[in-house]
N, CA, C and O of each residue as an XYZ file, in Angstrom:
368
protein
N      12.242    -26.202    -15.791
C      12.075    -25.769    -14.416
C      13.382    -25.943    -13.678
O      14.238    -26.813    -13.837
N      13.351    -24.958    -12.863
C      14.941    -25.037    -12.116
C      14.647    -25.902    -10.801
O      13.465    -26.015    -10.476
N      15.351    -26.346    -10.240
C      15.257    -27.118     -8.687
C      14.828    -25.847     -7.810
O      13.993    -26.304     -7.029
N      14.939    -24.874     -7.623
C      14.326    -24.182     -6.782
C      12.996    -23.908     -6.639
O      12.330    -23.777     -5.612
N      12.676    -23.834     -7.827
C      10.650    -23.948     -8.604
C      10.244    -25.017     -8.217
O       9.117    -25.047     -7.724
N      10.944    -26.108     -8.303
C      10.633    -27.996     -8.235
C      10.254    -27.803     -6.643
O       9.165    -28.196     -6.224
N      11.331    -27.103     -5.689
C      11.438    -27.530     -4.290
C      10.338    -26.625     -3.948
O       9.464    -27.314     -3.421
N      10.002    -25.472     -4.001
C       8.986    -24.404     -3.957
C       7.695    -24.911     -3.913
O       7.085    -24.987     -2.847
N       6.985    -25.446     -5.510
C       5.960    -26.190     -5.221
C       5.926    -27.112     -4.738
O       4.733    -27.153     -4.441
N       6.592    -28.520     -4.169
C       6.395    -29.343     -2.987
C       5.955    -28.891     -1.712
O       5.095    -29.475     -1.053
N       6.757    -27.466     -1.235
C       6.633    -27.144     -0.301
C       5.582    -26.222     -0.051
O       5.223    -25.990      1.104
N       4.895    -25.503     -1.345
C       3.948    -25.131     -1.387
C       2.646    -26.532     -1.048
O       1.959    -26.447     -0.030
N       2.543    -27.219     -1.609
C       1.431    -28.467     -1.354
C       1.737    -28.778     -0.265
O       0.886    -28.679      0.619
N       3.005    -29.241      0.033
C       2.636    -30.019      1.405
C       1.844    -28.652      2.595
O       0.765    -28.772      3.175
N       2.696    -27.566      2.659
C       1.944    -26.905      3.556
C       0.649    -26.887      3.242
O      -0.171    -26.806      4.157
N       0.352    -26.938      2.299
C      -1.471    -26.637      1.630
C      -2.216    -28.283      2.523
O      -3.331    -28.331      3.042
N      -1.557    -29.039      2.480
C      -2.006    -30.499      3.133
C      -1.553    -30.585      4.294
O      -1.733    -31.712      4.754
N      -0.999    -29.832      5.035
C      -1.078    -29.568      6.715
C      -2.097    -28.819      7.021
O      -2.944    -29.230      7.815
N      -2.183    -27.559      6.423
C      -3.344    -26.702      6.439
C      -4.244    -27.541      6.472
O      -4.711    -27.732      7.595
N      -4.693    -28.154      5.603
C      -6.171    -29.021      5.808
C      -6.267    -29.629      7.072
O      -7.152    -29.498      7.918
N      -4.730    -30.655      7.104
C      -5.239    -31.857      8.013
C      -5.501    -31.020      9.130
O      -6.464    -31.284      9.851
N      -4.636    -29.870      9.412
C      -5.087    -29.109     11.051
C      -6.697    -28.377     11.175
O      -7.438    -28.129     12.127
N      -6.789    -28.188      9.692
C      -8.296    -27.638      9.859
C      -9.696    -28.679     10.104
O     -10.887    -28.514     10.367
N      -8.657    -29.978      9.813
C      -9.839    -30.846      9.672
C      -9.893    -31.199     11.155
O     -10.971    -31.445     11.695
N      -8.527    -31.229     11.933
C      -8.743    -31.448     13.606
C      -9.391    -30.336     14.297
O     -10.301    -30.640     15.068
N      -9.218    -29.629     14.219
C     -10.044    -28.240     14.931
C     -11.166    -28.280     14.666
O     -11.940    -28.321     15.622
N     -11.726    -28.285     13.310
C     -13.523    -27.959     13.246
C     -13.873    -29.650     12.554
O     -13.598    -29.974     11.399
N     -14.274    -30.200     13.184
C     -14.377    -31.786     12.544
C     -15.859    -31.655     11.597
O     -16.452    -32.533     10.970
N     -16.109    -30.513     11.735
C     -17.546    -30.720     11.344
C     -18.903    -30.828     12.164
O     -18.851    -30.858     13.394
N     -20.484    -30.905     11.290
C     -21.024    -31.205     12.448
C     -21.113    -32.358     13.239
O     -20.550    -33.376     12.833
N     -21.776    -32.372     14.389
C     -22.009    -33.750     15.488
C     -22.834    -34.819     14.930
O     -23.927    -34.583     14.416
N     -22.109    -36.519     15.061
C     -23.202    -37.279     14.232
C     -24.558    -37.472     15.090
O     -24.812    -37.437     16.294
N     -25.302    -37.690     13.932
C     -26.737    -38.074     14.316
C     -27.100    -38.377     15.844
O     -27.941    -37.690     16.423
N     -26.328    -39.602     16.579
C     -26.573    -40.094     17.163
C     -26.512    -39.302     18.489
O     -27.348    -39.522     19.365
N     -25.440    -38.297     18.665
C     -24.993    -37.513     19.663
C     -26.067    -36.604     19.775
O     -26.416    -36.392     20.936
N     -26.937    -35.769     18.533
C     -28.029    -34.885     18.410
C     -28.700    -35.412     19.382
O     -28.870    -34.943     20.508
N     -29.439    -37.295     18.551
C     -30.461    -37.495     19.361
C     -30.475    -37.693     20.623
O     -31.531    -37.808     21.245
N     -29.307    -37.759     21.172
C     -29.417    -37.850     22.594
C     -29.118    -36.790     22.809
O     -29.590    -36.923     23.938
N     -28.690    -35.586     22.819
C     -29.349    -34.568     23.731
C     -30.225    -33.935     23.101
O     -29.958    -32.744     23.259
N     -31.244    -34.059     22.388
C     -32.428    -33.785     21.991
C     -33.287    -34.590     23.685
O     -33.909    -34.112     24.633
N     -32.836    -36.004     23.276
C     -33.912    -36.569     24.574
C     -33.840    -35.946     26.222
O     -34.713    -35.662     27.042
N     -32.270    -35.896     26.234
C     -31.848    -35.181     27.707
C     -32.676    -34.002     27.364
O     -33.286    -33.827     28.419
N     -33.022    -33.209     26.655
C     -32.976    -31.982     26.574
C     -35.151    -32.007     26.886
O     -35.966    -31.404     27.584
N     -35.149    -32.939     26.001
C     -36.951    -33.085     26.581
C     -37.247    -33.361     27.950
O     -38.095    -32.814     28.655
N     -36.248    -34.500     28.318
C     -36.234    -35.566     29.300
C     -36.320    -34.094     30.991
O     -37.133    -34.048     31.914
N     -35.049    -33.129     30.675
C     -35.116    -32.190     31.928
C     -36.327    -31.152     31.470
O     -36.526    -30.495     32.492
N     -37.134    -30.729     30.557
C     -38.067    -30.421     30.166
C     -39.134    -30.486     30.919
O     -39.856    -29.549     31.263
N     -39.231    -31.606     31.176
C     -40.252    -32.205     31.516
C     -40.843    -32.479     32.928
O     -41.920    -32.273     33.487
N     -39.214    -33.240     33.363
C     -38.882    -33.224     35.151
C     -39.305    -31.471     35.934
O     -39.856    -31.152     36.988
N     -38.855    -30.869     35.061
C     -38.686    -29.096     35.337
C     -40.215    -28.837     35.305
O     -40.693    -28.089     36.158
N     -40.993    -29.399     34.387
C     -42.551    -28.940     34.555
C     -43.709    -29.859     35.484
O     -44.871    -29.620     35.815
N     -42.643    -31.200     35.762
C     -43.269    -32.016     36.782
C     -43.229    -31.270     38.143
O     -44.181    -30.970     38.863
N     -41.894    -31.040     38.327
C     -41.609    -30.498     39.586
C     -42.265    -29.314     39.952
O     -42.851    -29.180     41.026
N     -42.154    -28.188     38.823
C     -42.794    -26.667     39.134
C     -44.301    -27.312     39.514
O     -44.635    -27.334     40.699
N     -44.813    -27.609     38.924
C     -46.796    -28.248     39.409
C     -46.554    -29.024     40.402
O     -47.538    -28.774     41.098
N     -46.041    -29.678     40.894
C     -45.978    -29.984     42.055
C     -45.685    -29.017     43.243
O     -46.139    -29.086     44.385
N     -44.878    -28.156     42.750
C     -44.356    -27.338     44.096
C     -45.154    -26.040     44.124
O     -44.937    -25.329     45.105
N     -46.037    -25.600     43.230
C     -47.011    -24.376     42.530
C     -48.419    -24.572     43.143
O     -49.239    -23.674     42.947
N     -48.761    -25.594     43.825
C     -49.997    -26.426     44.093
C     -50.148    -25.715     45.418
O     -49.201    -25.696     46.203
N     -51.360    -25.097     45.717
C     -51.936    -24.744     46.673
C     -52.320    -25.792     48.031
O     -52.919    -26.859     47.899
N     -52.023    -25.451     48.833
C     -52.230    -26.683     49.970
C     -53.941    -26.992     50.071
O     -54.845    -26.369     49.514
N     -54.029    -28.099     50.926
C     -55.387    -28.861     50.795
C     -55.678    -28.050     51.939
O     -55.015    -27.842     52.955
N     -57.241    -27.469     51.429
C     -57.863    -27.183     52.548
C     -58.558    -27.638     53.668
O     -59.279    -28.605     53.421
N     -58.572    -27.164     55.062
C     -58.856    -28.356     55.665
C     -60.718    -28.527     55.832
O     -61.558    -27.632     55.750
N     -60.879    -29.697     56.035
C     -62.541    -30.003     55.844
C     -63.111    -29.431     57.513
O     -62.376    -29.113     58.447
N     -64.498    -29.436     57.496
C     -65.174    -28.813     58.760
C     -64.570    -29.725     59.948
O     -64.436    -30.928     59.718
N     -64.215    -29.229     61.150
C     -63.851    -29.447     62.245
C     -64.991    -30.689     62.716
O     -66.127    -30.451     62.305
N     -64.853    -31.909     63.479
C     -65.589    -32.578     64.142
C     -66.133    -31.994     65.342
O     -65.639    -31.004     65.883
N     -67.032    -32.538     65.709
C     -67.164    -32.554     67.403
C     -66.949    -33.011     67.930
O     -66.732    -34.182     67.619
N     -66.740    -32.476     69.610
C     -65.647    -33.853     70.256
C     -66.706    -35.031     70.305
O     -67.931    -35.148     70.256
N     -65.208    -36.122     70.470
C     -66.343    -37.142     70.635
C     -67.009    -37.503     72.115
O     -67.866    -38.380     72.220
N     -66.618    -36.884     73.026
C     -67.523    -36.785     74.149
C     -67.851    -35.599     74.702
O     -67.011    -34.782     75.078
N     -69.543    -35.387     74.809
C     -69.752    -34.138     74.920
C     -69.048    -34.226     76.197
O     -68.513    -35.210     76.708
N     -69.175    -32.590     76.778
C     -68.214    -31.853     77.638
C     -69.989    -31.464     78.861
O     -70.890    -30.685     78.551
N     -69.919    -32.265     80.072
C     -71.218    -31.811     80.784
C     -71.146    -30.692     81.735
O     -70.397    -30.348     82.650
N     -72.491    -30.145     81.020
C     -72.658    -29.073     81.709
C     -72.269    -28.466     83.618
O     -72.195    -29.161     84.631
N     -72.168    -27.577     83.523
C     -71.952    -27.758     85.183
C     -73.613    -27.624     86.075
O     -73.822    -26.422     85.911
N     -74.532    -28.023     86.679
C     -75.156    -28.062     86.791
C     -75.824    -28.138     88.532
O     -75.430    -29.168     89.079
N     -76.458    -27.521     89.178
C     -76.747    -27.933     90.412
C     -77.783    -28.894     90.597
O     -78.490    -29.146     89.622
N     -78.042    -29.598     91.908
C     -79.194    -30.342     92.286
C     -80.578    -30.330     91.318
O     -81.237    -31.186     90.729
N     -80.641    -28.765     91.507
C     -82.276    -28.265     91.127
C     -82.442    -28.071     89.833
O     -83.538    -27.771     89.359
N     -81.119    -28.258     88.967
C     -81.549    -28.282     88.119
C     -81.270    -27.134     86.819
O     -81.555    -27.108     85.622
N     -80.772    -26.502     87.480
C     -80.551    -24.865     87.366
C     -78.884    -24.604     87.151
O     -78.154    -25.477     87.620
N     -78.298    -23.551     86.526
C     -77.083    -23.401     85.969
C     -76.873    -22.469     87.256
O     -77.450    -21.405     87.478
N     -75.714    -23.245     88.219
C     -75.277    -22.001     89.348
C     -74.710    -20.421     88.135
O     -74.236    -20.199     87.021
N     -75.329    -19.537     89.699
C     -74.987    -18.366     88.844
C     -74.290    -17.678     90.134
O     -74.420    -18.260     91.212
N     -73.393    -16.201     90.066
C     -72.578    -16.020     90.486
C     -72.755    -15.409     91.670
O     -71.765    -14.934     92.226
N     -74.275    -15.288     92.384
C     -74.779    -15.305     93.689
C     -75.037    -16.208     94.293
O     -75.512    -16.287     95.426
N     -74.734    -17.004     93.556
C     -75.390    -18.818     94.526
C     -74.296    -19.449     95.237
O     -74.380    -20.449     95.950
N     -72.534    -18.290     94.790
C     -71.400    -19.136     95.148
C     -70.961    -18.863     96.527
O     -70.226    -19.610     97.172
N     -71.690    -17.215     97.140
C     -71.531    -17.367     98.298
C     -72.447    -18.405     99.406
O     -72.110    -18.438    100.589
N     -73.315    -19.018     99.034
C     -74.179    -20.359     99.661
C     -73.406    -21.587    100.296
O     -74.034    -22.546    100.744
Protein backbone atom coordinates (compact mmCIF):
# COMPACT_ATOMS: atom_id res chain seq x y z
CA UNK A 1 0.00 0.00 0.00
CA UNK A 2 1.25 3.43 -0.86
CA UNK A 3 0.90 6.36 1.88
CA UNK A 4 -1.69 7.94 -0.10
CA UNK A 5 -4.16 4.67 0.20
CA UNK A 6 -2.88 4.53 4.05
CA UNK A 7 -3.93 8.43 4.43
CA UNK A 8 -7.25 7.95 2.27
CA UNK A 9 -8.67 5.24 4.42
CA UNK A 10 -8.06 7.05 7.81
CA UNK A 11 -9.71 9.78 6.40
CA UNK A 12 -12.27 7.81 4.97
CA UNK A 13 -13.22 6.31 8.75
CA UNK A 14 -12.74 9.12 10.58
CA UNK A 15 -15.29 11.04 8.44
CA UNK A 16 -17.51 7.81 8.61
CA UNK A 17 -17.18 8.45 12.73
CA UNK A 18 -18.15 12.14 12.54
CA UNK A 19 -20.98 11.17 10.42
CA UNK A 20 -22.29 9.06 13.17
CA UNK A 21 -21.37 11.11 16.12
CA UNK A 22 -23.42 14.16 14.32
CA UNK A 23 -26.19 11.80 13.51
CA UNK A 24 -26.28 10.57 16.85
CA UNK A 25 -26.70 14.47 18.13
CA UNK A 26 -29.47 15.40 15.85
CA UNK A 27 -31.84 12.34 16.09
CA UNK A 28 -30.92 10.90 19.69
CA UNK A 29 -33.51 8.51 19.25
CA UNK A 30 -36.71 7.83 20.92
CA UNK A 31 -37.85 9.77 24.33
CA UNK A 32 -37.10 7.72 27.60
CA UNK A 33 -39.84 6.07 29.31
CA UNK A 34 -40.11 8.43 31.88
CA UNK A 35 -40.68 11.65 29.71
CA UNK A 36 -43.69 9.44 27.76
CA UNK A 37 -45.20 8.87 31.09
CA UNK A 38 -45.47 12.16 31.97
CA UNK A 39 -47.03 13.56 29.20
CA UNK A 40 -49.23 10.70 28.86
CA UNK A 41 -50.51 11.98 32.51
CA UNK A 42 -50.50 15.84 31.47
CA UNK A 43 -52.15 14.69 28.52
CA UNK A 44 -55.12 12.74 30.61
CA UNK A 45 -54.71 15.19 33.43
CA UNK A 46 -56.01 18.39 30.67
CA UNK A 47 -58.44 15.68 29.37
CA UNK A 48 -60.18 15.67 31.97
CA UNK A 49 -60.10 19.38 33.48
CA UNK A 50 -61.48 20.10 29.65
CA UNK A 51 -64.50 17.65 30.34
CA UNK A 52 -64.89 18.94 33.97
CA UNK A 53 -65.14 22.34 32.84
CA UNK A 54 -67.33 21.83 29.49
CA UNK A 55 -70.26 20.05 32.10
CA UNK A 56 -70.00 22.57 34.18
CA UNK A 57 -70.38 25.41 31.81
CA UNK A 58 -73.06 23.14 29.38
CA UNK A 59 -75.47 22.91 32.49
CA UNK A 60 -78.74 24.48 32.12
CA UNK A 61 -79.60 27.03 34.85
CA UNK A 62 -81.82 26.06 37.93
CA UNK A 63 -85.21 26.66 37.50
CA UNK A 64 -86.87 28.81 39.66
CA UNK A 65 -89.47 27.09 42.23
CA UNK A 66 -93.28 28.58 42.59
CA UNK A 67 -93.31 32.19 43.72
CA UNK A 68 -94.42 32.71 47.59
CA UNK A 69 -97.05 34.86 48.83
CA UNK A 70 -96.44 37.92 50.37
CA UNK A 71 -96.00 37.57 53.71
CA UNK A 72 -98.52 40.16 54.60
CA UNK A 73 -101.66 40.11 52.95
CA UNK A 74 -102.25 43.47 51.12
CA UNK A 75 -106.05 44.86 52.70
CA UNK A 76 -108.61 45.32 50.79
CA UNK A 77 -109.86 48.86 50.28
CA UNK A 78 -113.10 48.76 51.84
CA UNK A 79 -115.93 51.24 53.09
CA UNK A 80 -117.88 51.49 56.47
CA UNK A 81 -120.77 49.29 55.07
CA UNK A 82 -118.96 46.97 54.11
CA UNK A 83 -119.03 47.15 50.48
CA UNK A 84 -116.07 47.68 47.83
CA UNK A 85 -116.38 51.64 46.91
CA UNK A 86 -117.23 51.74 43.33
CA UNK A 87 -116.68 54.56 40.93
CA UNK A 88 -120.06 56.45 41.69
CA UNK A 89 -119.66 56.51 45.33
CA UNK A 90 -116.42 58.86 44.72
CA UNK A 91 -118.41 61.77 43.92
CA UNK A 92 -120.12 61.41 47.77
Amino acid sequence: MSRTNTAELDLTGRLREARRELTGRLDPGPAPDRVRRRLLWVGLFVTAAGAAIWAMLSRRPAELGPLSAPATPVPAASTTNGRAPSPSDAGH
